[in-house]
C-alpha positions as CSV (number, residue, x, y, z in Angstrom):
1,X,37.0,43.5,171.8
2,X,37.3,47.1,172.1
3,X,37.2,47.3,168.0
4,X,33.7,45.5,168.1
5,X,32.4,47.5,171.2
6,X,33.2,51.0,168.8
7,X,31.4,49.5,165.7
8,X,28.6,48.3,167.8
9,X,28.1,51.7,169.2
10,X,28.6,53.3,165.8
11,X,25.8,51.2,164.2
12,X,23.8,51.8,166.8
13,X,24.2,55.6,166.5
14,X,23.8,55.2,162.8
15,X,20.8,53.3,162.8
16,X,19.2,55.8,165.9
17,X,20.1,58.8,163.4
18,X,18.3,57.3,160.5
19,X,15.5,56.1,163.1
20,X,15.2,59.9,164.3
21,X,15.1,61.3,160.8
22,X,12.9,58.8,159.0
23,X,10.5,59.7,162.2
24,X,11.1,63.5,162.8
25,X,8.3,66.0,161.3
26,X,7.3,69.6,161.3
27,X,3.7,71.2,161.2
28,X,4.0,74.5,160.4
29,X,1.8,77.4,162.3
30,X,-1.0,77.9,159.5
31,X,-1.3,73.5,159.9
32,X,-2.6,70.6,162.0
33,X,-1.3,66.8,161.8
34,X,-3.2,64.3,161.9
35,X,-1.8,60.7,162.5
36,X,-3.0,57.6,161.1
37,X,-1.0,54.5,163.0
38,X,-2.5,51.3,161.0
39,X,-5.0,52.6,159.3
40,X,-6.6,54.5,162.7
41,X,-6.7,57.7,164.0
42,X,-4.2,58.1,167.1
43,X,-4.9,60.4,169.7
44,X,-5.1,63.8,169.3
45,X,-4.3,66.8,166.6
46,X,-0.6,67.1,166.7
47,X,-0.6,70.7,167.1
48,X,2.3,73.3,165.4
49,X,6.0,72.9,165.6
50,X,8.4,69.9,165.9
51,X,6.7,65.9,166.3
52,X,8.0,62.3,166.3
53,X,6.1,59.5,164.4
54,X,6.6,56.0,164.2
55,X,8.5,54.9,160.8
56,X,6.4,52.8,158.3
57,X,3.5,52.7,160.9
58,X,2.2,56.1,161.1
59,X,1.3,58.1,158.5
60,X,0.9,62.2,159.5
61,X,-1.3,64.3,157.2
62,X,-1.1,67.5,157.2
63,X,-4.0,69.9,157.4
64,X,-4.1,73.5,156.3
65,X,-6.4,75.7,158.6
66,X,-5.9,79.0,156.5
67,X,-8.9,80.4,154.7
68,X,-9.1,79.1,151.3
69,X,-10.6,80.9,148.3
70,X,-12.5,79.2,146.1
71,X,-14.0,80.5,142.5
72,X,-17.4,78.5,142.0
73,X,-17.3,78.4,137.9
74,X,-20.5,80.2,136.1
75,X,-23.7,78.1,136.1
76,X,-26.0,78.9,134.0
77,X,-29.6,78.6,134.6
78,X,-33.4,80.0,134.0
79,X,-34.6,82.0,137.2
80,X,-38.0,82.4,138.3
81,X,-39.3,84.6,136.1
82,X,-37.8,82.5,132.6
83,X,-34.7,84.6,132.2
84,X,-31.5,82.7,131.5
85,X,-28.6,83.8,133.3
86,X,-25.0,82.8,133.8
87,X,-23.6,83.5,137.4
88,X,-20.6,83.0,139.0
89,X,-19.4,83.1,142.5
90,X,-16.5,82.6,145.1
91,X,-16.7,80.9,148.4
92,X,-14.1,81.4,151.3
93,X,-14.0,78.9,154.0
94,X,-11.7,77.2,156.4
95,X,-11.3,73.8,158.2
96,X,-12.2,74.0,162.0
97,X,-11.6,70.4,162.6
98,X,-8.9,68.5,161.0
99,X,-9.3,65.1,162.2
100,X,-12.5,65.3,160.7
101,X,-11.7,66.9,157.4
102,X,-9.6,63.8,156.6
103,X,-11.8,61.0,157.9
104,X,-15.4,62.5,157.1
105,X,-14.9,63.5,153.7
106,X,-12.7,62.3,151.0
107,X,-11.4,65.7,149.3
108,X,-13.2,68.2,151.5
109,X,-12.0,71.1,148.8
110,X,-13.3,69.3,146.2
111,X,-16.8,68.2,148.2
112,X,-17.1,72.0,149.1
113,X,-16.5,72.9,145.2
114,X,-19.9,71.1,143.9
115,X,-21.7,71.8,147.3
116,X,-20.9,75.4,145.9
117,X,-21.9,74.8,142.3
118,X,-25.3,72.8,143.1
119,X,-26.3,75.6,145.5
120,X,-25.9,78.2,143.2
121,X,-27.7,76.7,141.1
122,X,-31.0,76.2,142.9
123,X,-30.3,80.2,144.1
124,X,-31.0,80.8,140.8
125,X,-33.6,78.9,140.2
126,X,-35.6,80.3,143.1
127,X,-34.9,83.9,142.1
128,X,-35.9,86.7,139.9
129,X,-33.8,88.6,137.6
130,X,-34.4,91.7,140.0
131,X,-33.2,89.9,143.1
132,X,-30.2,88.7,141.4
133,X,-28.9,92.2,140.3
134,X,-30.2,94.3,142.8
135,X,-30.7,92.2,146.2
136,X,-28.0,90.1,146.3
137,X,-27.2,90.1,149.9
138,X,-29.9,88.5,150.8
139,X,-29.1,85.9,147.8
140,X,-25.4,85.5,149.2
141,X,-27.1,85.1,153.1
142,X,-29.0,81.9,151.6
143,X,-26.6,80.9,149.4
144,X,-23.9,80.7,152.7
145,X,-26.2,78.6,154.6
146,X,-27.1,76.3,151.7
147,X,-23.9,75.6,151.5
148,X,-22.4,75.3,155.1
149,X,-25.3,73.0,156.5
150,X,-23.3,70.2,154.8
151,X,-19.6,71.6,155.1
152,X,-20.0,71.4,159.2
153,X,-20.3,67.4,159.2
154,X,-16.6,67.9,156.9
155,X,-14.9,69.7,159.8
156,X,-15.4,73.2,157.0
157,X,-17.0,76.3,158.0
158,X,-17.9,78.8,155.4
159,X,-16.9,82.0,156.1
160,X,-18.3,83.6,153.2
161,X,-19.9,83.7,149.7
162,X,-20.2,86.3,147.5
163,X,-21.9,86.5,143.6
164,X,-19.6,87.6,141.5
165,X,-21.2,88.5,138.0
166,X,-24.4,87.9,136.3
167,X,-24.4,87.2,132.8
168,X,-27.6,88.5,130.6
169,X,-28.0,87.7,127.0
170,X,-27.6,90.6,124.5
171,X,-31.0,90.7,123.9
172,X,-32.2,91.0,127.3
173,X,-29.5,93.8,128.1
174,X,-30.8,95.8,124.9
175,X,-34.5,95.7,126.6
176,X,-33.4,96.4,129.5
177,X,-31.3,99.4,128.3
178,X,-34.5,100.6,126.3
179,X,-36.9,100.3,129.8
180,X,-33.9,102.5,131.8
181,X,-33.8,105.2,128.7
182,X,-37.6,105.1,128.7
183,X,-37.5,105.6,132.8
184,X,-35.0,108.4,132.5
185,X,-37.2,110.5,129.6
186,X,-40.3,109.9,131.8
187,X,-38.7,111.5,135.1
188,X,-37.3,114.3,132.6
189,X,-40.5,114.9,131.5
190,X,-42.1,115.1,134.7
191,X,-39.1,117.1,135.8
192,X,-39.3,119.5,133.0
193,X,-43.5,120.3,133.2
194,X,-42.8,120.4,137.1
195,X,-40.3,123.0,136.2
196,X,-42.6,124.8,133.5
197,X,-45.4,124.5,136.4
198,X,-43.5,126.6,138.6
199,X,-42.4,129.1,136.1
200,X,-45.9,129.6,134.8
201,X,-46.7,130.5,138.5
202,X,-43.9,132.8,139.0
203,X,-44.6,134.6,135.5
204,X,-48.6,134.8,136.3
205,X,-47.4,136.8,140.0
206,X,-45.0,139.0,137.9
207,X,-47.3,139.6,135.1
208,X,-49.9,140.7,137.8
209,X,-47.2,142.7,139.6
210,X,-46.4,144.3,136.3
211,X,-49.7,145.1,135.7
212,X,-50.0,147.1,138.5
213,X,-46.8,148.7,137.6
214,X,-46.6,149.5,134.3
215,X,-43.2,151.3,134.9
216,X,-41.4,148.2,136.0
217,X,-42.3,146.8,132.6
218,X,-40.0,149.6,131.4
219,X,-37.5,148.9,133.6
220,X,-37.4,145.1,132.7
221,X,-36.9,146.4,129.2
222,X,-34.1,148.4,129.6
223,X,-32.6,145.2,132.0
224,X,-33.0,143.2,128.7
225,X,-31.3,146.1,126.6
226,X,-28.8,146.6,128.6
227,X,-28.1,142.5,128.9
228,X,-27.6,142.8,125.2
229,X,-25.5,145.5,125.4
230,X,-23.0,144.1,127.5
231,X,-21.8,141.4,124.8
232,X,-19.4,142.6,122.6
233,X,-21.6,142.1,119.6
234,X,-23.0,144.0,116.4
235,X,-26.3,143.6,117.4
236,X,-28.6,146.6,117.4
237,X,-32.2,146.9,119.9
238,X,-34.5,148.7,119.1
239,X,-37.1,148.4,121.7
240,X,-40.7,148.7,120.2
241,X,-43.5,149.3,122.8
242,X,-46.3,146.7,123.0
243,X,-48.9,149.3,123.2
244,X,-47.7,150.9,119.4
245,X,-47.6,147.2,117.9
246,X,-51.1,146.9,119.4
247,X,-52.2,150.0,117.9
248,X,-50.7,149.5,114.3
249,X,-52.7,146.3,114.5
250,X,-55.7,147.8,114.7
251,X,-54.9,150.2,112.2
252,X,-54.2,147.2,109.7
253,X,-57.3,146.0,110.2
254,X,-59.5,149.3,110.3
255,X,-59.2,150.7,106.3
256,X,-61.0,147.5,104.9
257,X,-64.0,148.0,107.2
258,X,-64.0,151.6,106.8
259,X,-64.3,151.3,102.9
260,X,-66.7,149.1,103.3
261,X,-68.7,151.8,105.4
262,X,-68.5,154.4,102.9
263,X,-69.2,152.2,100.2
264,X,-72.6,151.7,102.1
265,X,-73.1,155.4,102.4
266,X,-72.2,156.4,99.4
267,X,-74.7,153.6,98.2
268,X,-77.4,154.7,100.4
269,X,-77.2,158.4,99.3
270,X,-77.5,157.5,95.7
271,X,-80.5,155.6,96.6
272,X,-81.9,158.2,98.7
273,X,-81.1,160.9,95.6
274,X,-82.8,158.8,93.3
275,X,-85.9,158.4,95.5
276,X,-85.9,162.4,96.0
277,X,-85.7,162.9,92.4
278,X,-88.4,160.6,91.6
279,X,-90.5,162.2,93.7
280,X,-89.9,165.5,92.7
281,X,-90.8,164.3,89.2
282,X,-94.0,162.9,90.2
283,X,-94.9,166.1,92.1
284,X,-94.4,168.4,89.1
285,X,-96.2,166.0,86.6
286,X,-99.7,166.1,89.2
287,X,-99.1,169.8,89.1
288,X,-99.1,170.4,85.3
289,X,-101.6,168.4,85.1
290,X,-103.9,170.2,87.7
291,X,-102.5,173.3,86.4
292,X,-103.5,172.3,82.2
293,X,-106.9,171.1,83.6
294,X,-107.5,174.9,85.5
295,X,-106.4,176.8,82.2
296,X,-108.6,175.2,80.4
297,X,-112.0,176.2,81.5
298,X,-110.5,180.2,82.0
299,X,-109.7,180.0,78.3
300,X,-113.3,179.1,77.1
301,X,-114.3,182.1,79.4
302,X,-111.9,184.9,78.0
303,X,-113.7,184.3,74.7
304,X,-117.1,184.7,75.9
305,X,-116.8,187.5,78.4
306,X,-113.3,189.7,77.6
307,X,-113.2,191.0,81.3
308,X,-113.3,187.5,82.8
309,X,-110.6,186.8,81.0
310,X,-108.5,189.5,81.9
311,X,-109.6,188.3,85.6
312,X,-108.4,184.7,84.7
313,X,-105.6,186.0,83.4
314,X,-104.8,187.1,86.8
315,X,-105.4,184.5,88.5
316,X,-103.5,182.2,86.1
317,X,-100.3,184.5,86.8
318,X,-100.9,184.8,90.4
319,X,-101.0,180.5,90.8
320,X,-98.2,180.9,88.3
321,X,-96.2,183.3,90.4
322,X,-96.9,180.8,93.7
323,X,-96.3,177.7,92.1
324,X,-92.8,176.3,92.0
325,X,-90.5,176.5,89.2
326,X,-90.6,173.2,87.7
327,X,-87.3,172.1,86.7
């Protein structure tokens, strides 16, 4: 009797230890059970730690409340402006509410996946090129709410989404690389006249300055001479005043008009001697000729009347003696 009443209490030990394991669980910290009893949802959330369900008629699942990563794969897509893109993301998000998670939604992880994908997606499709590399906070702000309208009814929130990359074709990066070179010469450009501008300015004031100065034009020079100087070099200054340089120039270009001038007056004296001599000329032939034609008649009057002549012979040698030698 005794022998029985030990076995009896030895079964019944046994089969209370294989009871207690077969129903014993543990939820960790970073979980939450849920418990299923037939197909229902019993009570409440079994919170962290130690728990006892009934074998082979509840069935705990185990929830994981930690923030999940998740990488969205790279859609590709034409934004609003007809540029194809590829962009990839990454969502993080966490369940709030477990029960929910398992009896709302299937595979919540899976459901948040191509919620992800589908949104980024139509992103893209309601953005320009611009916005997607340059303003994409605003871009991750929409994206987050596209996505977590749906995720609340799943017992999900989403924490946060980020764009990871944009893809651009190799053509589209080579135009863009040619409109940011383009951009860069421009504002060098600008920069540099800007520059020249000033310069100009500042070398108009010190020209002026100079000008009323002429000694600190000296001075500069010597500041450039002794500039040169100071480099251990071979090279020999030899500082040449402006003023000679000017001078020498106009000494170049003097001789030519100079010949030129005498040239003209030598040309004009010859003239003028040729006019003189023809004048001369046409003096002394008038003379002779008034001379023969007063000889003349004094000659037919020597032979008639021998003192008359001796008077016109007088005469003739007095207008002789008065009258210019003729050459």
């Amino acid at each position: 009797m005794v022998e029985e009443l030990l076995g009896a209490a030895v079964a019944a030990g046994a089969a209370g230890l294989v009871y207690l394991a077969a129903a014993a669980r543990v939820v960790k910290q970073y979980e939450r059970g849920v418990i299923l009893r037939l197909g229902r949802l019993r009570g409440t959330v079994r919170p962290p730690g130690f728990t006892l369900i009934v074998p082979a008629v509840d069935r705990l699942h185990k929830v994981n409340m930690q923030i999940v990563t998740m990488p969205v794969p790279a859609q590709e897509g034409i934004t609003r402006d007809n540029v194809t893109v590829r962009v990839d993301a990454v969502v993080y998000f966490k369940v709030v509410d477990a029960a929910a998670a398992i009896i709302n939604v299937e595979d919540y992880r899976f459901a948040v996946s191509q919620m992800a994908q589908t949104s980024l997606r139509s992103i893209i499709g309601k953005s320009d090129l611009d916005d997607l590399l340059s303003n994409r906070e605003k871009l991750n702000e929409g994206l987050e709410l596209m996505i977590d309208s749906p995720a609340m009814g799943w017992g999900v929130q989403i924490d946060r989404v980020e764009i990871k990359d944009v893809s651009l074709p190799e053509s589209m990066k080579r135009s863009m690389a040619r409109q940011a070179e383009a951009d860069r010469e421009r504002r060098a450009r600008v920069i540099n006249a800007d520059a020249e501008l000033q310069a100009s300015k500042k070398l108009a004031e010190a020209a002026h300055q100079m000008a009323d100065a002429p000694s600190a034009l000296q001075l500069r020079l010597l500041q450039t001479v002794m500039a040169v100087a100071a480099e251990k070099n071979s090279t020999l200054v030899l500082p040449i005043p402006v003023e000679l340089l000017r001078f020498l120039e106009r000494g170049a270009a003097q001789p030519p008009q100079d010949q030129a001038a005498e040239r003209a007056d030598e040309q004009t004296a010859v003239e003028q001697a040729a006019v003189e001599q023809a004048a001369v000329e046409q003096t002394a032939v008038e003379q002779a000729a008034v001379e023969q034609a007063a000889v003349q008649p004094a000659t037919e009057q020597a032979a008639v009347d021998p003192f008359s002549e001796h008077v016109a012979v007088e005469e003739s040698t007095a207008d002789t003696d008065g009258r210019p030698e003729r050459k």
